[in-house]
Phi, psi and omega in degrees: 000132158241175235201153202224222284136111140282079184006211211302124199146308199053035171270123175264154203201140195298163153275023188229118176236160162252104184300133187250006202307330220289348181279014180221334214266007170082330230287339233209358182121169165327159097239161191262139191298350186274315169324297192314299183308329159276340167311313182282335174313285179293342161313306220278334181304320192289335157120011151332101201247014198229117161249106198264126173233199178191138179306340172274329173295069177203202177230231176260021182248287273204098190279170156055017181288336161307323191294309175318297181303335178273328205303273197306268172011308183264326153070208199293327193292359152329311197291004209212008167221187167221138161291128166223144164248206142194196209226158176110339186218111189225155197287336200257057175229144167264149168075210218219139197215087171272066154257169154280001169260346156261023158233034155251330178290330207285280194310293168010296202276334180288325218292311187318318181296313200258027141073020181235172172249041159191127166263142215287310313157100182223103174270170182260118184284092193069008205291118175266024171159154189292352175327313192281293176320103159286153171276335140337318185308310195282327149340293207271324219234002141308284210299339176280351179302302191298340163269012143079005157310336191200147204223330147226201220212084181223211210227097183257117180308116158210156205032070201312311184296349164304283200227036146294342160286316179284011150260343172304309147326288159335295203301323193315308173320304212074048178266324183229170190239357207209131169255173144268137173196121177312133191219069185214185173306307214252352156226141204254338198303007174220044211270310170298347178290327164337257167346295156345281193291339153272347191279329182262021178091016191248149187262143193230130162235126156284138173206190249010066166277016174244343155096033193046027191123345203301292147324015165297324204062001189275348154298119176236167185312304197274010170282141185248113198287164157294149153337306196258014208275149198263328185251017174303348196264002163287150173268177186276358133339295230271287169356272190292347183282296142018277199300310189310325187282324183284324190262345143310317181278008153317338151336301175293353157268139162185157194021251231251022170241127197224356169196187244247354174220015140278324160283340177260336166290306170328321175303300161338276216293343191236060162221097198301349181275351185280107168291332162213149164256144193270158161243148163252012186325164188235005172199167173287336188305275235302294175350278182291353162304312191269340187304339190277330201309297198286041159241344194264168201280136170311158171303135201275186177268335145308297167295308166318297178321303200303323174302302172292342165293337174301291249263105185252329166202179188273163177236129172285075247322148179277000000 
């Protein structure tokens, strides 16, 4: 594993993290939970030192069942990672609580699932808009600092043209240190905040960089996603426009990059402002598929050109 900056934070960090939503939310199929706890085992073997979860990674009863599962998963080796959660949003809640009394019931409710006393990471979950933000919130999420309770602060980005200016505005502030932000070959759309937040120190980590599966390379023209499945709501237009576009960037396997989510991290990964990319694996294969990339030599400026010559529009996050 090497290992980058979460910008001004002077937190290091692997450049491969493990993300959890896929251990609770169904979006992508089951997993069983005695798997999940070895997907972190080897994230943790493999030298994955940032584990991202969330109170929404659960189910309509029941918040944090990810959370539960990592808790118990790193066991005494809490001590040898960082945790990031967030806060605001959850599965078994309606609306939205940018307050100071939610996100004080919230870390509360996190510290307990993951069986630790600090979150290293607190992100804001998605928050659509500043409406949604009481001024209270910022208050409220100082005094968890200062109880050691909570250790930065940053922002994970969703409907991105929507609240990429309040988050610019946070950093500027020094209210946060860090975004989250869907990143990969097929959406591109936060390439400039990228850029932005490095030239000023600011940390980014990505994530569906695989594009919800589509980088995967296991999407064909002819797959019939499940029900519950985040890409059922494409038609078979949209599918195959998808696939087409995913099978122009095959350009990019080649020696010691040998399959389709070794290439799309790698891609990630040679934009020196991303301090990590997340995988969401769902098994140790899918993990460990990916583990190898920040050892393989970055993309030459030819394959980079070739690739942005590939890059015909962004495709949006389901």
């Amino acid at each position: 594993m090497k290992y980058r900056k979460l910008g001004r934070t002077g937190l290091d960090v692997s450049e491969i993290g493990l993300g959890t939503w896929s251990f609770a939310s169904r979006a992508y199929g089951d997993v069983d939970r005695t798997d999940a706890e070895t997907v972190v085992g080897a994230a943790l073997d493999g030298g994955v030192t940032l584990f991202d979860t969330a109170p929404l990674y659960g189910s309509s009863d029941e918040n944090g069942i990810s959370e539960q599962i990592l808790g118990q998963a790193l066991g005494a080796r809490r001590e040898d990672v960082l945790i990031s959660t967030k806060f605001g949003r959850g599965s078994a809640q309606k609306g939205t609580s940018f307050d100071a009394a939610g996100v004080r019931s919230s870390v509360e409710a996190s510290l307990g699932r993951l069986s630790t006393d600090r979150i290293d990471v607190l992100f804001f979950h998605s928050p659509f808009g500043a409406d949604e933000i009481a001024n209270d919130v910022w208050g409220a999420l100082d005094a968890l600092k200062a109880s050691g309770k909570i250790r930065f602060v940053g922002h994970s980005i969703s409907k991105f043209s929507d609240t990429e200016s309040m988050a610019r505005a946070w950093f500027d502030e020094r209210k946060i240190d860090f975004v989250q932000v869907v990143y990969s070959l097929m959406n591109r759309e936060s390439s400039d905040l990228i850029s932005s937040l490095g030239a000023s120190d600011g940390g980014v980590v990505a994530r569906e960089s695989l594009a919800n599966g589509f980088l995967s390379g296991a999407i064909t023209r002819e797959t019939v996603f499940p029900q519950n499945n985040l890409n059922k709501r494409y038609g078979p237009e949209e599918l195959a426009e998808r696939v087409d576009y995913v099978a122009r960037l095959k350009c990019l396997v080649r020696d010691e990059i040998t399959t389709m989510p070794q290439a799309a991290f790698r891609w990630v990964l040679d934009n020196p402002n991303v301090s990590l990319v997340l995988s969401g694996a769902r098994s140790v294969a899918e993990l460990e598929d990916v583990l190898s990339v920040p050892h393989s030599p970055s993309y030459t400026d030819d394959e980079m050109a070739q690739a942005e010559g590939n890059h015909t529009k962004d495709f949006p996050a389901a």
